[in-house]
N, C-alpha and C positions, 0 to 999 in steps of 0.2 A: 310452558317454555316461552320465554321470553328472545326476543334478538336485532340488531340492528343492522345495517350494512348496506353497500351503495349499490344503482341499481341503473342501467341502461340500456331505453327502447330507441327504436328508430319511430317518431312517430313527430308530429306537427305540432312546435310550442305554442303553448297560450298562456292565458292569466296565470301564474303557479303552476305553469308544466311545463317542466324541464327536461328534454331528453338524458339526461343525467341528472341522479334522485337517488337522496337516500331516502330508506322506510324503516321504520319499528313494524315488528311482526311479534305477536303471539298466536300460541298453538296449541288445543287438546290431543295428547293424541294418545291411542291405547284404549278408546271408547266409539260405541258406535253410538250411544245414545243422543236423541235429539236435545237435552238437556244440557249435553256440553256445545250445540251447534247455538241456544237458545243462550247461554250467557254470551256466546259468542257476539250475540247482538245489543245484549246489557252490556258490556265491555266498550264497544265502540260508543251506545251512547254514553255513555256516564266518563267515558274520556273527553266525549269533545265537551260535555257539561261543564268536569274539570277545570278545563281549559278557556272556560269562559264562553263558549260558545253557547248561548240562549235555546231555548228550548221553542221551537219555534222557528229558529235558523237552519235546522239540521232536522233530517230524518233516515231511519235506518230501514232500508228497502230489503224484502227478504225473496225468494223465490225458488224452486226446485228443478232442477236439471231433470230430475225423472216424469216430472209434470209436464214440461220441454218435448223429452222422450214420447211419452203418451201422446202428445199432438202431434207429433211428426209419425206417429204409427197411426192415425186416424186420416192423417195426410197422403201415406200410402197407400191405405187402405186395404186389400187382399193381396198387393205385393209388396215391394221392398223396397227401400229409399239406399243409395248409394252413399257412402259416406261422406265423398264429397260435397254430394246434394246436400243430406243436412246440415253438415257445417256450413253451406252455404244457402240455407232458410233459415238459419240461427241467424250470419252475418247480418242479412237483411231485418229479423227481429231487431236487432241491438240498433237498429239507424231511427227506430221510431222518434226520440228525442230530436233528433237534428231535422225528419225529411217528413214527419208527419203520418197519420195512416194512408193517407194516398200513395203519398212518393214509396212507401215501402210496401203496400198491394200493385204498384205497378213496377217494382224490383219482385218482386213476387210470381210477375207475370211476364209479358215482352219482354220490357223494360221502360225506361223516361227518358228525359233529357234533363241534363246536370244545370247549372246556374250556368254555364258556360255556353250553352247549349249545344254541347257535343251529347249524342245518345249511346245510354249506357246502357248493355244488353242485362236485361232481367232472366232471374234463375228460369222461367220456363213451364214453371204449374199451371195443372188446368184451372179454368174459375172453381169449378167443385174444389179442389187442391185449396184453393187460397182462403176460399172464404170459411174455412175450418180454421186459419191461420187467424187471420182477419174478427172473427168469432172470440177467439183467444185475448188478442190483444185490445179487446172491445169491452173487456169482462170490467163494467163499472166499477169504481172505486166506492169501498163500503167498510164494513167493521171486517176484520181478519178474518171471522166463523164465514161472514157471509160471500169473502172472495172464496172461499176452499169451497162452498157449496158451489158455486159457479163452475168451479173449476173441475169437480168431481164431474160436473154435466158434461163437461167439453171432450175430458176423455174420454168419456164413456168405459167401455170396458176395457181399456187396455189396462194390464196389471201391473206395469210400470211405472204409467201413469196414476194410479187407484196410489200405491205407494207412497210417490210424490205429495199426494193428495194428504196422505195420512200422515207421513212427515212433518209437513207443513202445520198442521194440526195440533200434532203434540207441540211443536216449537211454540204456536198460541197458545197453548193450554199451559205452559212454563213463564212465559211473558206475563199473560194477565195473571199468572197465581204473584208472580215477583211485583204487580204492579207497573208493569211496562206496559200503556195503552197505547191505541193509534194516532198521539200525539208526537210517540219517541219511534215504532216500530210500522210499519203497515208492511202486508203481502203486496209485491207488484211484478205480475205477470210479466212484465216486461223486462226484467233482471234478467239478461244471459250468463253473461260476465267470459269473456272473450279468450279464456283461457281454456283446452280442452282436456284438462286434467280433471276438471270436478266432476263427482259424482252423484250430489244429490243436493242440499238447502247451499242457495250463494248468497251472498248480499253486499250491501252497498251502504254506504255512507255520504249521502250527499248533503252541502251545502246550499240551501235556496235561499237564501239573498242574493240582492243584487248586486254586479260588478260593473264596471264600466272596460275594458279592452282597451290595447294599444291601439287599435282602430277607432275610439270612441263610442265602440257597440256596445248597451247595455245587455249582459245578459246574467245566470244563474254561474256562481263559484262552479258547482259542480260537482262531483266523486272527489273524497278524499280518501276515504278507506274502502277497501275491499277484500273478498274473500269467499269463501265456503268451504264445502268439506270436499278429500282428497283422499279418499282411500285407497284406489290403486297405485299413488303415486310413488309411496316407497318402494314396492314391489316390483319395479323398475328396475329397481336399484340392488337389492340384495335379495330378490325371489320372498319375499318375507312378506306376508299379509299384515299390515300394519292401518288400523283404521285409525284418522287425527283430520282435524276439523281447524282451522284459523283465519287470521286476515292479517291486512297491515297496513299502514297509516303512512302514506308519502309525508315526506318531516319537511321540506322544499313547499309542498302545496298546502300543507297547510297553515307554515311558516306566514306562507303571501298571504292567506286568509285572515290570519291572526292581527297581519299587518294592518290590512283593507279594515277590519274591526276597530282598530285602535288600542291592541291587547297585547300589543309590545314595543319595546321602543328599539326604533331602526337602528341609532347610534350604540346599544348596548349587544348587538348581534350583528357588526361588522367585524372584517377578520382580514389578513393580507390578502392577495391572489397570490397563486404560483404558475 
């Protein structure tokens, strides 16, 4: 399934992000298989390939909510983690890009102080707590087989974790048969993906070239597509078990990207305002 349509967050514009965005989405749905999660990743490369985007510029980040799960049960340890508490050691996972492994082992703990230097209270884990976290997001970057080994270690026996584990696995074991190596595709631990609907493989589509900001600041394009799998999410809706797997591609940010490239021309995709 294919679909397009206009999309609005409250969140802080940058280079190609616009709090008003449309996206193209596609979607598997009616399968649990890692096969349909696994083209889901050849789909996004071979789009932005399409598209002219180099091979080289872009890579598709993959990772598992239930691997996620599994570390946050070895974070507990013989009790319970509060729901709030996880989604707010996920929050803190997801700043690694921006704040580094320190700023987010000490959001992990007390807390820091922001650039501003006002101090911003940390979730509150013990050191044993973090440095299980910490361990995770430490898991060197290598060939696919050899993150998922990593990763089997970190959870140890949790069996939602073991899962994730094995998910992950097949999805590599579909890639390399298709010819998709760690040039278009890697495992990276560090893929939350901000939404709490997914249930199991998410990934990312990011652009690593460089940009320059309305500030002058060089940094990385960034996430243009995202996604994973959603199974409980129809069921929401009409009590109906419906497993389906997608992503979807901001047309706005990648549009600016396309720009920044040189892979379209400005004057042929202007249009009135209203």
């Amino acid at each position: 399934r294919y679909q397009v349509g206009p999309v609005y967050r409250v969140e802080k514009p940058g280079p190609g992000r616009f709090r008003e965005f449309y996206q193209f989405d596609f979607d598997s749905v009616g399968t649990g298989s890692m096969l349909a999660d696994a083209e889901c990743c050849m789909v996004m490369a071979d789009t932005l390939e399409a598209l002219g985007i180099r091979r080289g510029d872009y890579l598709i980040r993959v990772n598992d909510r239930k691997v996620l799960n599994g570390v946050l049960e070895r974070v507990a340890g013989s009790g319970a983690l509060s729901a709030d508490l996880s989604l707010n050691i996920l929050r803190q996972i997801d700043k690694l890009d921006r704040l580094g492994l320190e700023g987010v082992e000490q959001l992990l703990g007390s807390g820091r102080k922001d650039e501003s230097g006002a101090f911003v209270p940390g979730v509150g884990l013990e050191p044993s707590q973090t440095s299980v976290v910490m361990d995770y997001l430490k898991v060197p970057a290598g060939s696919r087989r050899e993150v998922c080994n990593a990763l089997e270690a970190i959870v140890g026996e949790s069996k939602v974790g073991q899962e994730g584990v094995d998910e992950l696995r097949q999805i590599d074991e579909a890639l390399t048969g298709a010819g998709f190596e760690v040039d278009r595709v890697v495992i990276d631990p560090t893929v939350v993906r901000g939404l709490a609907y997914y249930t199991g493989p998410v990934f990312e589509g990011v652009l690593t070239f460089d940009v320059t900001d309305e500030e002058g600041v060089t940094r990385q394009f960034g996430s243009v597509f995202g996604g994973g799998r959603y199974d409980n999410l129809v069921s929401r809706f009409t009590g109906q078990k419906v497993l389906a797997t997608g992503a979807s591609i901001g047309v706005d940010r990648l549009l600016a990207a396309l720009r920044t490239l040189g892979k379209v021309d400005v004057e042929a995709t202007t249009a009135p305002v209203l």
